[in-house]
C-alpha positions as CSV (number, residue, x, y, z in Angstrom):
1,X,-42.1,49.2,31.4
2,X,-38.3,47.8,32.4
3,X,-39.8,44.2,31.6
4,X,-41.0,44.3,28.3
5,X,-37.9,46.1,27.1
6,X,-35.6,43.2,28.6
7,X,-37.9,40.6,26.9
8,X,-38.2,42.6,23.4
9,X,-34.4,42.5,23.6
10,X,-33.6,38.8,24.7
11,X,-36.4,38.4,21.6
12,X,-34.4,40.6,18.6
13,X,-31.2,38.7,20.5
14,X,-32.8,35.0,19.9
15,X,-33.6,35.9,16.2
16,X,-30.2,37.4,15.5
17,X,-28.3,34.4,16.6
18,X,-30.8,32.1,14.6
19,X,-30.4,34.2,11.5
20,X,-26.0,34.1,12.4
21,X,-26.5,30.4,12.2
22,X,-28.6,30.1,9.3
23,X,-26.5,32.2,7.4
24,X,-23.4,29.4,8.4
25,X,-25.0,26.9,7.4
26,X,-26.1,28.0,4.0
27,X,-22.6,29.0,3.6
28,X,-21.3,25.6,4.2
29,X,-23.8,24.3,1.8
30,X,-22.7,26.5,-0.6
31,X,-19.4,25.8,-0.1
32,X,-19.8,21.8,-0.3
33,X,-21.5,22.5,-3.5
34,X,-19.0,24.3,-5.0
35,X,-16.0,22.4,-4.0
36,X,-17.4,19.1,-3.4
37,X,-18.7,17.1,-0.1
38,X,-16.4,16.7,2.9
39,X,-14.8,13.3,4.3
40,X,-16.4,11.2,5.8
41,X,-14.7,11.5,9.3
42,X,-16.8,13.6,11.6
43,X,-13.5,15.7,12.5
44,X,-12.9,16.9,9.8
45,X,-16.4,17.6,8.6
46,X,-15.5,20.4,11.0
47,X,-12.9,22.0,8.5
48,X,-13.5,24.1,5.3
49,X,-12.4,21.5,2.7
50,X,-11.1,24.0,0.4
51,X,-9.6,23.2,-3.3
52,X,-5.8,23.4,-4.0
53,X,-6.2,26.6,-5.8
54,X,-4.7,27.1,-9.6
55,X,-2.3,23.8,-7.8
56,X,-5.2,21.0,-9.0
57,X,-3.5,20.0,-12.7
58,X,-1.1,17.7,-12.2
59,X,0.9,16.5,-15.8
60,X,3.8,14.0,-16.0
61,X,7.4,15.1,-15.6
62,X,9.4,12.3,-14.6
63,X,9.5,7.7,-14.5
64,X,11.7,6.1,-11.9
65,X,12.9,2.8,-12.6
66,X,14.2,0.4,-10.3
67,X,15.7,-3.0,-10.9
68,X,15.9,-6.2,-8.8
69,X,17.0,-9.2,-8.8
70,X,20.8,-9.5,-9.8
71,X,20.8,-6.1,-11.7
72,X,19.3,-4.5,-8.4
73,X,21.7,-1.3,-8.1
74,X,20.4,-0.1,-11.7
75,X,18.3,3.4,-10.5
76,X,17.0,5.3,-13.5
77,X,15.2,8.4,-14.2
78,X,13.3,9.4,-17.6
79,X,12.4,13.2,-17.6
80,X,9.1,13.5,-19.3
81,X,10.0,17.0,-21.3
82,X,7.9,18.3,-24.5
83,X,11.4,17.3,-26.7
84,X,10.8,13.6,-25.7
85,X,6.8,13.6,-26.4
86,X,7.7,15.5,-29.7
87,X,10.6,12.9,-30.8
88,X,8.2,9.9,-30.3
89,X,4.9,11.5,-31.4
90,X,3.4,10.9,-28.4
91,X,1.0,13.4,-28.0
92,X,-1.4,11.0,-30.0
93,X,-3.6,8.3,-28.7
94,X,-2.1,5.1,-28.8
95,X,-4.5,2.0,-27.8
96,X,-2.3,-0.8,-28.1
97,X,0.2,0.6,-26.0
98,X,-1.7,0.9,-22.5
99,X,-3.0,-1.2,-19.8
100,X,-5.3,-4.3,-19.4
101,X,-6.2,-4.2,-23.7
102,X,-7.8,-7.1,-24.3
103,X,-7.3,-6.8,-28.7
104,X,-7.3,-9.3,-31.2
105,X,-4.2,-11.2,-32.5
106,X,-2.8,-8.1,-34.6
107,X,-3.1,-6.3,-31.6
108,X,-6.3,-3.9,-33.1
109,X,-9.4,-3.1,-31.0
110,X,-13.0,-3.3,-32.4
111,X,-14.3,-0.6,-30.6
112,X,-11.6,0.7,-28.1
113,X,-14.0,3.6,-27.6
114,X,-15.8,1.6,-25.5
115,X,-13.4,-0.8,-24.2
116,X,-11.4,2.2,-22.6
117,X,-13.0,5.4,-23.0
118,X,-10.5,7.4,-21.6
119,X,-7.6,6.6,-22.6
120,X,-8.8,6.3,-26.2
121,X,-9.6,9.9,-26.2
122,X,-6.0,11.0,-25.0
123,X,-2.4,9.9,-24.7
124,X,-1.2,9.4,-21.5
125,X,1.9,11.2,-21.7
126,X,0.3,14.6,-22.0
127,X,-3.0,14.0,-20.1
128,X,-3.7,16.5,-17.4
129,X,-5.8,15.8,-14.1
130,X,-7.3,17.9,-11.5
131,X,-7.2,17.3,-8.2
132,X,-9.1,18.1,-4.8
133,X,-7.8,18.4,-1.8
134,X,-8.2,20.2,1.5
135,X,-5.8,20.7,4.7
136,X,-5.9,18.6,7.2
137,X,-4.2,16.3,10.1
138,X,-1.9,13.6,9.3
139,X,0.1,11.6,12.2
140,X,3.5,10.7,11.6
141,X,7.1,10.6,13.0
142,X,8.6,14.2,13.8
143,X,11.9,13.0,12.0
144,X,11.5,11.4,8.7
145,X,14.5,11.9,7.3
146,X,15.3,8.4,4.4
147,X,18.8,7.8,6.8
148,X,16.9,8.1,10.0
149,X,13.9,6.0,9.1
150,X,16.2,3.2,7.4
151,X,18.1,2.5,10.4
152,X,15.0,2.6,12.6
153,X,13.9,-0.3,10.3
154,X,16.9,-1.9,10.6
155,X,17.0,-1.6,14.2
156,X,13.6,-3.4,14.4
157,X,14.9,-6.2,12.2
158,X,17.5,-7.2,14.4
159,X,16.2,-6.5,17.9
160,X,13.4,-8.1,20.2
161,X,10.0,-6.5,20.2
162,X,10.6,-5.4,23.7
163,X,13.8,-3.7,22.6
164,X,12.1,-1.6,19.7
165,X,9.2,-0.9,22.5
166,X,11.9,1.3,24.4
167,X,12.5,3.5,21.2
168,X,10.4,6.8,22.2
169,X,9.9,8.1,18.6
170,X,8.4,11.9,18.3
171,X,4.9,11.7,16.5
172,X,3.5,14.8,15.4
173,X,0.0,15.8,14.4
174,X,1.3,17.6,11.0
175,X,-1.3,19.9,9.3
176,X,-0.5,19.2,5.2
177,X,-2.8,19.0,1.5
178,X,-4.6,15.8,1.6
179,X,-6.5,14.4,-0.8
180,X,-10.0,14.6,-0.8
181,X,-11.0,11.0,-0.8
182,X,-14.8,11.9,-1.4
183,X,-14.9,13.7,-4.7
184,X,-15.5,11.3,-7.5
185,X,-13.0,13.4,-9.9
186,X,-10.1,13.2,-7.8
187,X,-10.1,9.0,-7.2
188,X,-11.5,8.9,-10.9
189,X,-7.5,10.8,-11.8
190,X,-5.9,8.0,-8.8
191,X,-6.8,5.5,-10.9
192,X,-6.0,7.2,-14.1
193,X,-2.5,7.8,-12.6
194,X,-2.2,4.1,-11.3
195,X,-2.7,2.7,-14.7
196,X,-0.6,5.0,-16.6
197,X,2.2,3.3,-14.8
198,X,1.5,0.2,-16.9
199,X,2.2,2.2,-20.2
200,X,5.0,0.8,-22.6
201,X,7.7,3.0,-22.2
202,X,10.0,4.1,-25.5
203,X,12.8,2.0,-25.4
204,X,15.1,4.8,-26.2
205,X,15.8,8.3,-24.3
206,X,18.0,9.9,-22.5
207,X,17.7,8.1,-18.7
208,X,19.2,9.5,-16.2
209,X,21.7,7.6,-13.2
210,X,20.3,8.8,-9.8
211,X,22.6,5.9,-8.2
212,X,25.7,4.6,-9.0
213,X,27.4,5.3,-12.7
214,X,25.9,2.4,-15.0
215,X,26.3,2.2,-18.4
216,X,23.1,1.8,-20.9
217,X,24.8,-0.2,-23.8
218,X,27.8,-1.6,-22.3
219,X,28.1,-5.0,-20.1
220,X,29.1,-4.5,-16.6
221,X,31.0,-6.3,-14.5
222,X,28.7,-9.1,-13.4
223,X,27.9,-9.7,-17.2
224,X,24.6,-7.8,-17.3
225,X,23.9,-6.2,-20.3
226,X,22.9,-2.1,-19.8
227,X,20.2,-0.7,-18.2
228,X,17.3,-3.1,-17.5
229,X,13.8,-1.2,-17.1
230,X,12.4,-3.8,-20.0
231,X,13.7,-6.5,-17.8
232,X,12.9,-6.5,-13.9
233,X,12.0,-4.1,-11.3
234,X,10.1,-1.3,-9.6
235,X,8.6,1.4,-11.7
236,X,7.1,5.0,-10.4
237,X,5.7,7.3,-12.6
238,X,6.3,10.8,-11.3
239,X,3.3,13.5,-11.4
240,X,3.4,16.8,-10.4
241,X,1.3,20.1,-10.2
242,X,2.3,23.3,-12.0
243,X,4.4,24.7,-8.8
244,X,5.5,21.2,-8.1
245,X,4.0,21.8,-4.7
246,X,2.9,18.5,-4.9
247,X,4.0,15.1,-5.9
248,X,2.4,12.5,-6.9
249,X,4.3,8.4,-7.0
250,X,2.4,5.8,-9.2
251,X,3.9,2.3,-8.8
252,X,3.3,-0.4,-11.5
253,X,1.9,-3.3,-10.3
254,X,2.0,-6.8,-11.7
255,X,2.6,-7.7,-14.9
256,X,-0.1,-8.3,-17.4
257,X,0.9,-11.7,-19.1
258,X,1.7,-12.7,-14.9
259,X,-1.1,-12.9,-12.9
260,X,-4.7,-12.5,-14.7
261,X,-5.8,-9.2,-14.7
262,X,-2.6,-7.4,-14.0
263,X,-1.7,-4.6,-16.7
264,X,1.0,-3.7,-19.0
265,X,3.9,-5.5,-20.8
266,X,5.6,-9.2,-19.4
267,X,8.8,-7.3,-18.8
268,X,9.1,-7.9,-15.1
269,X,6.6,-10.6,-14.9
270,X,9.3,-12.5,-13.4
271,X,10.2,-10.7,-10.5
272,X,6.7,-9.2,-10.0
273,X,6.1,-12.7,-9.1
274,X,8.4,-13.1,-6.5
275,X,7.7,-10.4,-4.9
276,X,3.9,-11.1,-4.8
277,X,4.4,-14.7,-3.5
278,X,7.0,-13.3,-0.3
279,X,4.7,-10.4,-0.1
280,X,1.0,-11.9,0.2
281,X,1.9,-15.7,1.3
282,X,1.7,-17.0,4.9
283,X,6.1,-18.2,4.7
284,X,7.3,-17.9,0.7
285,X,4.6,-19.5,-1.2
286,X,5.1,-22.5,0.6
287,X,1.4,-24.1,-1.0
288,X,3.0,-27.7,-1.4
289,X,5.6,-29.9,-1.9
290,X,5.2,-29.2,-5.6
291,X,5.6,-25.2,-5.1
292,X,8.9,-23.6,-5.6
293,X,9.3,-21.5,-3.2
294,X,10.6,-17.8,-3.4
295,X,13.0,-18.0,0.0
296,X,14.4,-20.3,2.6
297,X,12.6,-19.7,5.4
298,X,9.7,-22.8,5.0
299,X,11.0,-25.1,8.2
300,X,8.4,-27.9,8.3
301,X,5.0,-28.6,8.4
302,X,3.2,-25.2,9.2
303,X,6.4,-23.7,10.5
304,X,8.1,-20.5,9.2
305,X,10.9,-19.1,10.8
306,X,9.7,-15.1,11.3
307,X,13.0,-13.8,11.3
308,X,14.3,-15.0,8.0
309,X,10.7,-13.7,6.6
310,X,11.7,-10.6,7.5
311,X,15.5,-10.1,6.6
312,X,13.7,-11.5,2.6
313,X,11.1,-9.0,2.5
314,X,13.9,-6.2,3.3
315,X,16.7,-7.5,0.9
316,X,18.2,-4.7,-1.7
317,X,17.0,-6.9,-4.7
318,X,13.5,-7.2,-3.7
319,X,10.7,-4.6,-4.4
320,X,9.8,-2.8,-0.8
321,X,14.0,-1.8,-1.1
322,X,13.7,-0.4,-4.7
323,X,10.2,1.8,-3.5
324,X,12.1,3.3,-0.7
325,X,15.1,4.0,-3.1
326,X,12.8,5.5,-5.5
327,X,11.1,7.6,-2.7
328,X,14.2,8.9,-1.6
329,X,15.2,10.2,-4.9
330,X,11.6,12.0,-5.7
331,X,12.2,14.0,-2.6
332,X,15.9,14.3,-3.6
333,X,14.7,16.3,-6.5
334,X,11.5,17.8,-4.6
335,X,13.1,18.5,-1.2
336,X,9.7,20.9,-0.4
337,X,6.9,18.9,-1.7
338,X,3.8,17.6,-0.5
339,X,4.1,13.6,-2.0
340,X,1.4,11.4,-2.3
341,X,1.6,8.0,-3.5
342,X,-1.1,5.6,-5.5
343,X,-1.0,2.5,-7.7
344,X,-3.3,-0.9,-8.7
345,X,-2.3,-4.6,-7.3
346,X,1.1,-5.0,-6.4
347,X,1.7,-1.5,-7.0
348,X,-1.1,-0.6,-4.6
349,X,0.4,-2.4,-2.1
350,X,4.0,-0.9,-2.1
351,X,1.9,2.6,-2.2
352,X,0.5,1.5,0.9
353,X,3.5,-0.1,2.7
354,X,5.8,3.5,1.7
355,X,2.7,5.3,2.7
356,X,3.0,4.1,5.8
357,X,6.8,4.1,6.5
358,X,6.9,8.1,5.5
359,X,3.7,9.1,7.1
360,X,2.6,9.9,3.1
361,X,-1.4,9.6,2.1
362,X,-2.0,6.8,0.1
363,X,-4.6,6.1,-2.5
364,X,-4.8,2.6,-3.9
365,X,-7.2,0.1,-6.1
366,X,-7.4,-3.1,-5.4
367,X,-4.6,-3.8,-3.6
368,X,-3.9,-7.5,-1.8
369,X,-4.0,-7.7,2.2
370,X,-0.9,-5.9,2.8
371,X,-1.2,-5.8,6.4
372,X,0.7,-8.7,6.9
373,X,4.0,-7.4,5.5
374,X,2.7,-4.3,7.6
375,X,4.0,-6.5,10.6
376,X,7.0,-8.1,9.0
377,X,8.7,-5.2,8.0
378,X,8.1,-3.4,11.7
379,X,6.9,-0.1,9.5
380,X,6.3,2.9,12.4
381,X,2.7,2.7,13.3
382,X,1.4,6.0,15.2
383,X,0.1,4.6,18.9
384,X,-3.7,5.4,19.1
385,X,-4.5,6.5,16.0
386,X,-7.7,8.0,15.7
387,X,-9.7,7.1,12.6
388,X,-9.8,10.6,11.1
389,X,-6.1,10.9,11.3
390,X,-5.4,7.8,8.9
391,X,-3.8,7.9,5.4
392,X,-4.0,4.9,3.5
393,X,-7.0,4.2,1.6
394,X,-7.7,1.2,-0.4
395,X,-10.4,1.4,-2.9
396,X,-11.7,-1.6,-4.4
397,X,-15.0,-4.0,-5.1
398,X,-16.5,-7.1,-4.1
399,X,-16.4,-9.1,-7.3
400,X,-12.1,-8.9,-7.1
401,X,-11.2,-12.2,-5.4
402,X,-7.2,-10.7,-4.8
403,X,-8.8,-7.7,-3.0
404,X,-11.6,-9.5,-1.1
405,X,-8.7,-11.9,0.2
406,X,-10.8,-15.2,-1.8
407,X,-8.2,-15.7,-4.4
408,X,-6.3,-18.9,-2.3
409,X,-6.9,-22.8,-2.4
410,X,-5.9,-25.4,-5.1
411,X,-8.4,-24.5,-7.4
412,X,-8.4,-20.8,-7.4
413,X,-7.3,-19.1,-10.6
414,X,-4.1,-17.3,-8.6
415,X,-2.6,-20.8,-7.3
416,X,-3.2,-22.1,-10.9
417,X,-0.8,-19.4,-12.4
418,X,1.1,-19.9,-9.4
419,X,0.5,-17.3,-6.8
420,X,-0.1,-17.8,-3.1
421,X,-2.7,-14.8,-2.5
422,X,-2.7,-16.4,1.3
423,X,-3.5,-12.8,2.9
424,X,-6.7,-11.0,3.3
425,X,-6.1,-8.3,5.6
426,X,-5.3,-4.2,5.3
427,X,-3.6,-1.5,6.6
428,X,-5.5,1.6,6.9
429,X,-9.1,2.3,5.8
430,X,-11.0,0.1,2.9
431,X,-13.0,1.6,0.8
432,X,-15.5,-1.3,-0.8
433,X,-17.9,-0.9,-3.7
434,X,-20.3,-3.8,-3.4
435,X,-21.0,-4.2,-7.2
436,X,-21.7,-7.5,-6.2
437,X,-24.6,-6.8,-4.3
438,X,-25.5,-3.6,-5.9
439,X,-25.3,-4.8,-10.2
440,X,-25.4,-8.9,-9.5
441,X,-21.3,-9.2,-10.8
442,X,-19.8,-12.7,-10.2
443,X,-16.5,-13.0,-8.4
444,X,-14.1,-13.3,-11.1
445,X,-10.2,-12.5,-11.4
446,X,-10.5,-10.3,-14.5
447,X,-12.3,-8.0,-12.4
448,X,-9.3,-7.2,-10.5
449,X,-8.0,-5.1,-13.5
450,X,-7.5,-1.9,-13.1
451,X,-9.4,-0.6,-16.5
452,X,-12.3,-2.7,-15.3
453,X,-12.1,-0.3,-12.1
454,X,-12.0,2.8,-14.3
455,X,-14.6,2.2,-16.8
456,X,-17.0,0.0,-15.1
457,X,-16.6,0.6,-11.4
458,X,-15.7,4.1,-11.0
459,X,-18.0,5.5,-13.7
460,X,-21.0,3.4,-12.0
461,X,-21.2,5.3,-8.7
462,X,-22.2,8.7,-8.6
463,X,-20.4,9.1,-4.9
464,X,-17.0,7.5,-3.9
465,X,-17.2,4.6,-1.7
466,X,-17.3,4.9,1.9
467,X,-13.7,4.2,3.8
468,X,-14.0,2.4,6.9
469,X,-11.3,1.2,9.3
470,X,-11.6,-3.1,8.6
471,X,-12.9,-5.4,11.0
472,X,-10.2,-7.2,13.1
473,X,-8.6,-9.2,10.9
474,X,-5.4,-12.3,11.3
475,X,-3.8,-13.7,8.3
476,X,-2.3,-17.1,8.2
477,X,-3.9,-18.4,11.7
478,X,-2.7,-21.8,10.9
479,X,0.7,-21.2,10.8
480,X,3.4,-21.3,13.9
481,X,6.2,-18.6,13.3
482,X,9.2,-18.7,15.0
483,X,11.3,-15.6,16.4
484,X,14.5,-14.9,18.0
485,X,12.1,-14.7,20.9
486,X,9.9,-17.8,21.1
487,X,8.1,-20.2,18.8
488,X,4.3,-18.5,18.5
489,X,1.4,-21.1,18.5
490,X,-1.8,-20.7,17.7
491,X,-2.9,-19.4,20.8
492,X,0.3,-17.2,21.0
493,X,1.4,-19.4,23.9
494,X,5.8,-19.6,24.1
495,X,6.7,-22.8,23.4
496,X,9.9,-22.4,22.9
497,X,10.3,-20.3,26.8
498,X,13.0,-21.2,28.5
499,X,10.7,-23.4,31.8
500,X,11.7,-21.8,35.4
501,X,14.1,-24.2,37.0
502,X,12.0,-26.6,39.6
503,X,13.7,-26.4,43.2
504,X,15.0,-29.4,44.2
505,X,12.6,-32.2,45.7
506,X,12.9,-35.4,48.6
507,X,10.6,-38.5,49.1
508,X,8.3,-37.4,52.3
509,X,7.0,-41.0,52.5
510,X,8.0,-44.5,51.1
511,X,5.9,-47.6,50.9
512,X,7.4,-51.0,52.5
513,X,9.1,-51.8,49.6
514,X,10.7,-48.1,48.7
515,X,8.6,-46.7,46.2
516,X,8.0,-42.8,46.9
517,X,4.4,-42.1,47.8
518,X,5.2,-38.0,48.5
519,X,7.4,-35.8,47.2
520,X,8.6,-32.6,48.7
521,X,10.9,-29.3,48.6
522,X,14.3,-30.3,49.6
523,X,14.2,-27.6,53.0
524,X,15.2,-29.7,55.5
525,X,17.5,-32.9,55.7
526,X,14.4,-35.1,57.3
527,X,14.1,-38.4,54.7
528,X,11.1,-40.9,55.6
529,X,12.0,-44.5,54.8
């Protein structure tokens, strides 16, 4: 009888274990129902993506602005309180005032219900968005401290790539609230949050100095009038979640009346175009002799000297200086917070590039090849990082020639308004709707706005686009770059090397009249004649 009671219990043991499992898995479908699908990387399909609990709204509290240019050490902060909304009546809608309008010479909208549905519905300034996220992995340098990572930077500037090689920086696998890249929702409020940034700003309220003591209505010393945010600079609007457990940056991006298809007002059109050409052009929007170029660094035909690209890019007056500024004083004032950063265009890019420098997730739309100024800048890239453990992801679509890296050439609409869009590569994952393919769009720059993203991108898909790690990608292959190092062809062959010197050679053997018909090493003291 022994036998059929060991095979009646391995039986009741098989079915237990299948009916264990079962149970699993229609918890985790329950669970993905209820809180929405998991990433895409298989790693982390693993984890429970659970929701930030009573933590998802996320309001307005604060604007950062920046300048450049001469009026660079300007550093402003606008606290977003109910007094302010109440003294400007901005709790109402206000059409005319936010992004990428296209309106009618009085500035009025036929039917802005349907030309941006939801921003008609609600004013910015007290709009609330909901979140998903989940915990997972992020790689990034054990010590991030805004002194420590500064002086890394500037230790990469000024020494050889070899030298910066020896630096052993501590990289930790930190467990932190991410954001949960596949729920529609969540990118849906991204984008919300990057266009906000573009909103017209009151030009009155009480602005706070978080740098040096400048006066708002007086004229300094250099002869600059007050405080500039309607003239140039960076600008991040601050969002945070009811505990301020999170943070979230969104940096403005290119003016409106700038480049087609940018957002906002044309008060830092100017410097937004600097900063675009030294960003995204192969050596400072050097197209032709009939360019003006935006640094010093152009050396002759197809030559660009590397190291002065590189001091430019990093100089206090020019935007990647003013986001770390700005950064530093978000996490002056939220010392314990999670931050997360996001933005559209150029603002997408400087999202991406402090994303990487801090170790920060970044969610972006449509942002140029920023990979590129990836390199120049030497920004700490984890060694080996495995594709689940990336944090930068650009969003974006096939019919936006800045995005797809096809807005360059003579005749393109960006080097008619005067921008060198010469890179085409990213940093991080890409995340690509193919509207193209998918609804028969045409390639055009309008498309790069970001209220084209929101109301006819975003609203099209039922499911977020998939983010993949690019193809391997080399801006500017035509160009020769020259370092403190060597002169870099094409083939990445050193030019510029310094040649072994040749040992000393004899003649071995003459003909009759002299000439040397064999040359040798000069080892012994024997001369043919």
């Amino acid at each position: 009888m022994s036998p059929s009671v060991k095979t009646d219990n391995g039986t009741i043991i098989k079915w237990i274990v299948v009916l264990v499992l079962s149970l699993a898995l229609l918890w985790e479908c329950l669970v993905s129902f209820h809180f929405g699908s998991t990433p895409h990387d298989p790693l982390l399909r693993l984890q429970h993506v659970a929701p930030i609990e009573n933590k998802t709204r996320f309001r307005i509290r604060h604007i950062y602005h920046h300048n450049s240019g001469k009026n660079h050490k300007i550093h402003k902060r606008l606290d977003i309180t109910d007094q302010f909304i109440a003294r400007f009546d901005l709790d109402q809608p206000n059409v005319s005032g936010l992004v990428n309008t296209d309106g009618n010479e009085d500035g009025e909208f036929d039917n802005p219900e349907i030309l941006m549905p939801y921003f008609s519905r609600e004013s910015p300034w007290v709009s609330e968005f909901d979140m998903d996220g989940y915990t997972g992995s992020i790689r990034r340098m054990a010590e991030r401290d805004p002194d420590f990572v500064e002086s890394y930077l500037a230790y990469a500037r000024e020494n050889s790539a070899e030298q910066v090689s020896k630096i052993n920086l501590d990289w930790n696998d930190d467990s932190d609230v991410l954001p949960n890249i596949t729920n529609n929702e969540t990118i849906m409020n991204f984008a919300l949050m990057s266009s906000n940034a573009y909103v017209r700003i009151p030009g009155e309220g009480d602005w706070k100095d978080v740098n040096k003591p400048w006066s708002v209505n007086k004229t300094d010393e250099e002869g600059s009038t007050g405080f500039g945010w309607m003239e140039d600079g960076v600008r991040g609007h601050v969002f945070t979640n009811e505990d301020s457990s999170i943070v979230i940056l969104s940096i403005k991006g290119t003016s409106a009346q700038g480049l087609p298809g940018g957002g906002g007002e044309s008060d830092t059109i100017e410097e937004d175009k600097i900063n675009d050409n030294l960003l995204f052009s192969c050596c400072c929007a050097r197209v032709s002799y009939m360019w003006t170029t935006v640094c010093d660094c152009y050396k002759s035909s197809y030559t660009c000297d590397e190291d002065c690209l590189e001091k430019e890019l990093y100089r206090e007056d020019r935007y990647y200086r003013a986001v770390l500024d700005v950064y530093r004083n978000v996490t002056n004032l939220y010392p314990d917070s999670t931050v997360w950063v996001t933005g559209h265009s150029l603002g997408a890019a400087l999202a991406g590039l402090l994303g990487r420098t801090y170790g920060l997730p970044a969610v972006t739309f449509e942002a140029p090849g920023d990979l590129l100024a990836t390199k120049r800048l030497h920004l700490p890239q984890p060694p080996s990082l495995p594709s689940y453990l990336e944090h930068i992801w650009h969003f974006g679509h096939t019919a936006d020639p800045i995005f797809m890296g096809t807005c360059n050439g003579a005749s393109s609409s960006c080097s008619v308004a005067g921008y060198a869009m010469e890179t085409q590569c990213h940093s991080g994952k890409v995340c690509i709707y193919d509207v193209v393919n998918d609804y028969g769009w045409h390639v055009n720059l309008v498309n790069h706005r970001i209220h084209t993203v929101i109301d006819s991108v975003l609203t099209a898909y039922n499911k977020t686009a998939t983010c993949e790690i690019p193809l391997p990608c080399h801006d500017c292959y035509n160009w020769n770059f020259i370092t403190r190092e060597r002169h870099k062809g094409r083939d990445g062959d050193d030019k510029n090397k310094p040649k072994e010197p040749k040992k000393p050679q004899k003649c071995l053997r003459r003909s009759w009249y002299g000439r040397c018909l064999e040359w040798g090493d000069d080892d012994s003291d024997d001369v043919s004649t």
